[in-house]
N, C-alpha and C positions, 0 to 999 in steps of 0.2 A: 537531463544530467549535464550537456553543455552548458546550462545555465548557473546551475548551483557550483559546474565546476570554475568558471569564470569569477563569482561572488567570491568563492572559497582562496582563488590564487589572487584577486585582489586585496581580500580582506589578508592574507598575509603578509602582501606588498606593506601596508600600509598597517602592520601590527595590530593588526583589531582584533582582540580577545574572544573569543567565541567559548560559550559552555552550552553544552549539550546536555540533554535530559534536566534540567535544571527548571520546575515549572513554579513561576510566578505566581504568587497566591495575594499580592498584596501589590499595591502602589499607592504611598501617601505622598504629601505637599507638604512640609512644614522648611519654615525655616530658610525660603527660598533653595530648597535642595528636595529632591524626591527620595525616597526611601522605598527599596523595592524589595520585598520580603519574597523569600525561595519557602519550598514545601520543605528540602530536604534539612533534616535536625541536625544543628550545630553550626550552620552555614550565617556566616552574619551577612546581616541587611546589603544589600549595595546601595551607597551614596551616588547620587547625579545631578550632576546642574541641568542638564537634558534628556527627555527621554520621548524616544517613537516608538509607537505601540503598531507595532505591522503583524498582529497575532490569528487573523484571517477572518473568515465566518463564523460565526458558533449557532449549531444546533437549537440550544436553548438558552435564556433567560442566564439559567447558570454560569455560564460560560463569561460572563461578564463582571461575576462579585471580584474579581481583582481590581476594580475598577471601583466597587462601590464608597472607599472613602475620598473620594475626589467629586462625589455629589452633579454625576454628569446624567444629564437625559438619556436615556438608552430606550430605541424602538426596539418590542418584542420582535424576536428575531423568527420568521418563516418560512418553507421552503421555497425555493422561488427555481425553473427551469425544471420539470417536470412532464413527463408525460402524462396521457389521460385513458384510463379505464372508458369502455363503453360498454354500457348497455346493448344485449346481445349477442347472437353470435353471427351476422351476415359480415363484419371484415374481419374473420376468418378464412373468409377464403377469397379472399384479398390480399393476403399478408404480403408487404412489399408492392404491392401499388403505390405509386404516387404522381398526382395530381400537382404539377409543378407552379398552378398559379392560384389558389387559394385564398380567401378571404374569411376569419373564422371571427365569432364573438360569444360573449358570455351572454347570454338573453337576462333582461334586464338590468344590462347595463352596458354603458354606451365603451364597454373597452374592448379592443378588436384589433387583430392582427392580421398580416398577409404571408405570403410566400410559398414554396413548397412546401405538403401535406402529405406523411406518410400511415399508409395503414399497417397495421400490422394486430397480432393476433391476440392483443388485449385491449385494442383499440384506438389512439392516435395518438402520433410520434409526429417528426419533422421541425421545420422552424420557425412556420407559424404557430404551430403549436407550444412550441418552447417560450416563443417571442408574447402568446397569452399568458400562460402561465405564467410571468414574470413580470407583466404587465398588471394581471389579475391574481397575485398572491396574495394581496391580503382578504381580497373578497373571496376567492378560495377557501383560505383557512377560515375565516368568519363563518363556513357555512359546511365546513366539515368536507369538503372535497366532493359535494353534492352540486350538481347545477343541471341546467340545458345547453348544449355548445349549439350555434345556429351555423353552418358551414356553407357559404358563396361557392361553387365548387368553379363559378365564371370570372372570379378574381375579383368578387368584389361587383360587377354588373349591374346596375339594377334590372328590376323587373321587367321594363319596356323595352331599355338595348337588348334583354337576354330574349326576348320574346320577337323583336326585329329579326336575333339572330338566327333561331330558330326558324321564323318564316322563310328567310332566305335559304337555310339549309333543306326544308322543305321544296319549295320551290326548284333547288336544283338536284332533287332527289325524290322527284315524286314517286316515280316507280319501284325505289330502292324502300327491302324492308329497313322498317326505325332504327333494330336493332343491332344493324352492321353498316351504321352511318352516323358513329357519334360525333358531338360539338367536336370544334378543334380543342385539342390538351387535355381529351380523354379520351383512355384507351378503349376499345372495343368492351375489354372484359368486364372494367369497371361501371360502364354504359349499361351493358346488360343489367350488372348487378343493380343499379339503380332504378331502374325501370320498373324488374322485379318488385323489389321496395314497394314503388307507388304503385302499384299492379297495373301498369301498363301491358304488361307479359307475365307471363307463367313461368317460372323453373322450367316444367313439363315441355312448353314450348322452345326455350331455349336449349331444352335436351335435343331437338328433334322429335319427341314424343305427340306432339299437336301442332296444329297447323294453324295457331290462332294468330299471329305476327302481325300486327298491320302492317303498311308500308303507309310511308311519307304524306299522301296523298287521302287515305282512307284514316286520319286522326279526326276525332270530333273535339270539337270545343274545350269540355270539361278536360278530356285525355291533354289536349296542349297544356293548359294553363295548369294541371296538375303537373307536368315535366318542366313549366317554369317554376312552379314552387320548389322541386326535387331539385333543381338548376343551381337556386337564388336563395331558398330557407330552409337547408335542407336540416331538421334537429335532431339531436342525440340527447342521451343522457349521460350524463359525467356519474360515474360510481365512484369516485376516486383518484387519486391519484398514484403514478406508476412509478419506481424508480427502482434501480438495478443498486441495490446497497444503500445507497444514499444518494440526495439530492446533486444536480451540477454547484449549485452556488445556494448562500438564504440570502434573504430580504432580511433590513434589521440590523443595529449595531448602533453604535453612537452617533446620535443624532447630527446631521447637519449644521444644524442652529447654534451647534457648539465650539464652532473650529471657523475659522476663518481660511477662506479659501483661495487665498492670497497666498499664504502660507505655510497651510494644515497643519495651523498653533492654535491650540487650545483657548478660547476667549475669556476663561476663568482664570487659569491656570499657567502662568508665562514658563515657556522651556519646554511643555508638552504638548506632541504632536502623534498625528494619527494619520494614517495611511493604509490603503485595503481595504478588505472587506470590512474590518472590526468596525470600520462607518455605516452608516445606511445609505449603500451603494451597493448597487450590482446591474451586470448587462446581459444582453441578452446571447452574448455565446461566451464561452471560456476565454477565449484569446479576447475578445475585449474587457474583459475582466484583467487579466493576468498587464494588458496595456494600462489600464486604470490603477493596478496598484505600483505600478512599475513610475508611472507619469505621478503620481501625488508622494511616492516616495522621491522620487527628485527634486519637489518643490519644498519641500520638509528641508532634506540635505541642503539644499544653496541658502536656503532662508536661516539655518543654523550656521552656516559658513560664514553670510554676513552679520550675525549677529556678533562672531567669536573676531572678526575681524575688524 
């Protein structure tokens, strides 16, 4: 609200006309003058020598035909910042774990994100996660929000340092059981559950109910190199995708190739400019989005100031 209240008392300072509920159904070019048609009946056109389009993300395709007699490239528009459904139910009782250094990818193909990793009870949240999805939206939506996620739970590691690591932690843990001596930057509980997983331990076992635990010392070959897999490739299955209402941001909007980004003037079109989302832009958290349309609507403003001057 501080922000829109600051827009609102400058845009009075400085007499700028604002209409409200007033939706744009048209923007033509003729005449060195843009003509911008309103939905509502009986309202005549508005005249403009310039015009910035800052009208945000659009869901779909639709959301664009104001645009369509101006003959501009427009990327099909996708979700993009999204969480992920998993298959099954073992991070369920996990929910609210997280694994602060993380390294996650979409198997087959080379795009791959890091950072904190959070589970929760549909399956995984956080900013690596975010930071895929936004990365990997349009291969996403190509495939229906079906995929394999491959999760580094060692930040990324490979296989030999996680397996160094391991030895060492072995080594100063031989007498200690596995299961209450995990790597560094996992918790106890999340260790167990993993283990579980690859069946290095039992459920039963980690009830107390059996006495089956190894310790550090008593792991065979196969048992290690299975907990460097669980470590270093550990796969899921992606069911879908997660979102609470709607998406944070989409992928999609008028294409790059069409604005000059010197600018953010139209390279068809002189006098029209775009800023925000309505481009094909977007980042991977909210406030670098909200800085992105904030920073390309400034360069729009000076660039129209010297043109008028």
């Amino acid at each position: 609200m501080q922000i829109v209240g600051t827009l609102t008392r400058l845009m009075d300072r400085y007499g700028v006309e604002l209409r409200l509920r007033h939706r744009v159904t048209r923007i033509e070019h003729t005449d060195d003058q843009y003509r911008i048609t309103l939905s509502d009946a009986g309202i005549t056109p508005i005249l403009a020598d310039k015009v910035i389009v800052t009208a945000g993300g659009k869901p779909s395709a639709r959301g664009f035909d104001m645009l369509a007699p101006l003959g501009l490239k427009i990327e099909a528009p996708v979700p993009s910042l999204f969480t992920f459904n998993i298959e099954g139910r073992w991070h369920t009782t996990l929910m609210g774990c997280v694994v602060e250094n993380a390294q996650v990818t979409l198997a087959g193909t080379k795009i791959k994100a890091s950072g904190p990793l959070l589970l929760t009870h549909w399956g995984m949240s956080g900013p690596a996660i975010l930071r895929l999805s936004s990365y990997a939206a349009r291969a996403l939506a190509e495939n229906d929000y079906k995929g394999t996620l491959v999760v580094n739970w060692m930040g990324g590691m490979t296989d030999e340092a996680a397996r160094d690591a391991l030895r060492k932690l072995a080594a100063d843990n031989t007498r200690k059981l596995v299961t209450t001596t995990p790597p560094a930057g996992l918790t106890t509980r999340f260790w167990q559950s993993l283990l579980v997983r690859y069946g290095i331990v039992t459920e039963a076992a980690i009830a107390g109910e059996e006495s089956t635990i190894p310790r550090w010392a008593e792991l065979g070959k196969k048992q290690f190199s299975r907990i460097v897999t669980a470590l270093t490739a550990d796969e899921h299955r992606i069911t879908g995708r997660c979102a609470f209402k709607e998406e944070f941001v989409t992928c999609g909007g008028v294409s790059l190739s069409e604005i000059n980004p010197n600018t953010m003037e139209s390279r068809k079109h002189s006098g029209l400019y775009f800023a925000g989302e309505i481009l094909d832009v977007d980042a991977v958290t909210g406030g670098f989005n909200l800085q992105a349309a904030w920073s390309m609507g400034y360069v729009a403003a000076q660039h129209i100031l010297e043109t008028i001057k």
